[in-house]
C-alpha positions in Angstrom: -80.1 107.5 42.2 -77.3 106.2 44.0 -77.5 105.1 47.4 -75.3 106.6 50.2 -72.1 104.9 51.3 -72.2 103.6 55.1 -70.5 105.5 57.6 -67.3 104.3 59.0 -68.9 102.7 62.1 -71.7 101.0 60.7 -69.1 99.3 58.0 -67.3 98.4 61.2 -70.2 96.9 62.5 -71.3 95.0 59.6 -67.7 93.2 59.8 -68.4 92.1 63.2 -71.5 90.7 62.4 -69.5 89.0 59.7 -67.0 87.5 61.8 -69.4 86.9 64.8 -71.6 84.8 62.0 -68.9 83.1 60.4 -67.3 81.9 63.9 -71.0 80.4 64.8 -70.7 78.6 61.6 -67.1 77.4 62.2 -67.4 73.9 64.7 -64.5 74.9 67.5 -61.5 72.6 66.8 -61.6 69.1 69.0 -59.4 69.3 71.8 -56.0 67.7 71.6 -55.5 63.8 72.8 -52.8 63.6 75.4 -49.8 62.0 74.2 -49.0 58.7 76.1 -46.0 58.0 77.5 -45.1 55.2 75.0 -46.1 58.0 72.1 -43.7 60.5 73.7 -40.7 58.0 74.3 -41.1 57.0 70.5 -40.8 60.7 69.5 -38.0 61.4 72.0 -36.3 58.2 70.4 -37.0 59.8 66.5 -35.3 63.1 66.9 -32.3 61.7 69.0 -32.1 59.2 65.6 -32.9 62.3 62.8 -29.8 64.2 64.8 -27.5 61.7 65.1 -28.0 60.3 61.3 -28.5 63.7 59.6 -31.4 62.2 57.3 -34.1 59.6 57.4 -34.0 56.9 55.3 -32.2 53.5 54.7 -32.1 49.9 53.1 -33.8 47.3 54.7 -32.7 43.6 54.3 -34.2 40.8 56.6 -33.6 37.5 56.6 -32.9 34.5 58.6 -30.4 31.7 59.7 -30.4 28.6 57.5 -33.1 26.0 58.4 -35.2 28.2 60.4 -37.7 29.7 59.7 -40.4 32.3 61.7 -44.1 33.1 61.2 -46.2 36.1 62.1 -43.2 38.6 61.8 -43.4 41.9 62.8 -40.6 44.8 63.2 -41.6 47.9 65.5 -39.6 50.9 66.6 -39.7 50.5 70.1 -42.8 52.1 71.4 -44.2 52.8 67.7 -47.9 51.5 67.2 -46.8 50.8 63.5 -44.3 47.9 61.8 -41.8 48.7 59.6 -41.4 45.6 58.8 -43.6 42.8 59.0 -43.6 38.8 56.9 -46.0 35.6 57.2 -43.3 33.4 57.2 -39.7 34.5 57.6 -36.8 32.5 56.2 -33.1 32.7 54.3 -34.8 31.8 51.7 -37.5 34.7 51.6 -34.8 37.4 52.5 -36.2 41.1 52.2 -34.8 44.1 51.2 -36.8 47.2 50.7 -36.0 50.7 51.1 -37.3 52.9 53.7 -38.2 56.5 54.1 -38.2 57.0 58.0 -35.8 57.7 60.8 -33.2 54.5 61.8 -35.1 53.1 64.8 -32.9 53.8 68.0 -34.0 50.0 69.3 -35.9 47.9 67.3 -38.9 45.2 68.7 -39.1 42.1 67.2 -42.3 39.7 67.5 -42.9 36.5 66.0 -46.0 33.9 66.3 -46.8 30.2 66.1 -48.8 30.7 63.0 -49.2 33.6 59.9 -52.9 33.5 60.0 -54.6 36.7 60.3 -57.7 38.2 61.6 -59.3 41.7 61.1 -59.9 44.2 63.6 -62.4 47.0 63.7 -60.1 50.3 63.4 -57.1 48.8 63.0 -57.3 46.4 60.0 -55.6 43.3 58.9 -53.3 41.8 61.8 -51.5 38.6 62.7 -53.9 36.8 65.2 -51.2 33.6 65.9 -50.2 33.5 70.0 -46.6 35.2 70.4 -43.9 32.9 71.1 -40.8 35.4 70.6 -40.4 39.3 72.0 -37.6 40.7 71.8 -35.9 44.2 71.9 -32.6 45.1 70.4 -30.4 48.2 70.0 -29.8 49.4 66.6 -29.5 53.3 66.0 -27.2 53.3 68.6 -24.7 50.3 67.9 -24.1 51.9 64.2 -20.5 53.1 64.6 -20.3 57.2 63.7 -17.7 56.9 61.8 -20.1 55.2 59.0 -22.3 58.1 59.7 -19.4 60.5 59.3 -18.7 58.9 56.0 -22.5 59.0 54.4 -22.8 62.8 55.9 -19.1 63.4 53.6 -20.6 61.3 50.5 -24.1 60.9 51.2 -23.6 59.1 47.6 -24.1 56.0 49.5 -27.2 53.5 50.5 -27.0 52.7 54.6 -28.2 49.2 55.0 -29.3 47.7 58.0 -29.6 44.1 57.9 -31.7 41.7 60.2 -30.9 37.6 60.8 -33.5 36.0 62.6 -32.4 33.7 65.1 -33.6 31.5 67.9 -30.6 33.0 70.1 -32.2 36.2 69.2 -32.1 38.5 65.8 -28.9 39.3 64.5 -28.2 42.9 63.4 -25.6 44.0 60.7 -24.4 47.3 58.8 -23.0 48.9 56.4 -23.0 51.3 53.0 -23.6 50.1 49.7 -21.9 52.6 46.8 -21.4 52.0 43.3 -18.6 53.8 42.2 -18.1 53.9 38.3 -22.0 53.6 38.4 -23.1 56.2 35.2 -27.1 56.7 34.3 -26.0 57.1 30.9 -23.6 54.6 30.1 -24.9 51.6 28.0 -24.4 47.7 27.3 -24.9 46.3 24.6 -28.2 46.1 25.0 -29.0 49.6 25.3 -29.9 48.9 29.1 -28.5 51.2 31.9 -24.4 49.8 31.9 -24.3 47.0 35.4 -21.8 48.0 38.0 -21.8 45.6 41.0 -21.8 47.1 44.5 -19.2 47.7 47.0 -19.7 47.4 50.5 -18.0 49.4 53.5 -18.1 49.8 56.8 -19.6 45.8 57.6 -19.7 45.2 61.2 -22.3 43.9 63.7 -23.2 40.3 64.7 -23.2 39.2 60.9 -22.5 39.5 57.2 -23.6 37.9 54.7 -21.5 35.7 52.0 -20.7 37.4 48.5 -22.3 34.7 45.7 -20.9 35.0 41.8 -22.9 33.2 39.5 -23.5 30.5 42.4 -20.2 30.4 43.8 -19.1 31.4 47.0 -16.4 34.0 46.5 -16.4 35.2 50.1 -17.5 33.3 53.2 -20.2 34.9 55.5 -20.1 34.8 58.9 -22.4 35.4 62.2 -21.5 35.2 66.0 -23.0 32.4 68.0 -25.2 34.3 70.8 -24.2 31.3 73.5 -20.7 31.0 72.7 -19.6 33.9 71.1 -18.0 31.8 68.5 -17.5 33.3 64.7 -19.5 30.9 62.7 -18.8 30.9 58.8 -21.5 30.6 56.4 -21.7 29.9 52.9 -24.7 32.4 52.5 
């Protein structure tokens, strides 16, 4: 024999039950940590960027001035707990480029050390433990010119590069976008390999750029402005 349905109100009250049991079950979500005023400066800083550039994301080369070099290297958006950027030792010779996925950091912080050792810290990890000898702060997202960003947000077929020159006057920041025209996936050499086409740069400006090498000749000089003189200072590199 089949047993009876339940009536209306005691189906309603076997879903409370439910719910009631279930929510016992359920731990009640932690409250939420107060953001700091470092934390909310940084994210203030990271929209204003994401607005102003359209996109995240950009090429990252680092390097330094001939003949010096810096150890313990780390690159921070200004108030950011973590590096975008960070080297044991930091020379012309070790230049950098990567590319990177996050916002153009409105001002960047800079921090180098008297050694590259490292030492590991509980929660954190693996971190530079040499005594900080340079500090600095510089403006980057907000020196790139807009119409370079008017240009990538036209043809956004372009890379944005930001370079860094490390410096004892204090890190030297350049720009500018790196396109390939004539570039085609699926034309070949030779070879069978992906057909070579060099890059061409607009848009340079900042406090250096770098010299353009051919097969180990300098084809065009670089240059970089001296921080205590304001002099123009070419380079062969």
């Amino acid at each position: 024999m089949t047993a009876p349905l339940p009536s209306p109100a005691r189906r309603a009250f076997l879903a409370l039950g439910a719910a009631l049991l279930a929510a016992c079950r359920t731990p009640a979500p932690e409250p939420r940590r107060p953001v700091s005023a470092a934390e909310a400066h940084y994210l203030e800083s990271r929209e204003r960027m994401l607005a102003r550039f359209g996109r995240a994301g950009f090429e990252l080369v680092v390097d330094a001035l001939a003949d010096q070099e810096f150890l313990g290297v780390e690159f921070f958006p200004e108030d950011a707990k973590h590096s975008f950027y960070r080297a044991g030792g930091q020379s012309l010779r070790s230049r950098a480029k990567m590319q990177l996925s996050q916002p153009v950091p409105e001002r960047a912080r800079i921090i180098w050390r008297d050694s590259s050792d490292r030492r590991f810290i509980e929660g954190i990890g693996s971190r530079y433990a040499g005594n900080i000898i340079g500090d600095e702060t510089i403006e980057v997202g907000a020196r790139i010119p807009q119409a370079l960003i008017d240009d990538l947000k036209r043809d956004p077929r372009g890379n944005l590069r930001i370079k860094f020159r490390m410096s004892r006057q204090g890190t030297l920041l350049g720009w500018d976008i790196e396109r390939r025209p004539g570039f085609d996936p699926h034309k070949r050499d030779r070879y069978g390999q992906v057909a070579y086409v060099g890059p061409v740069h607009s848009f340079d400006g900042g406090d250096f750029r770098e010299a353009e090498i051919h097969n180990g000749q300098t084809v065009r000089k670089g240059w970089y402005i001296d921080k205590r003189t304001g002099r123009t200072i070419e380079t062969d590199y």
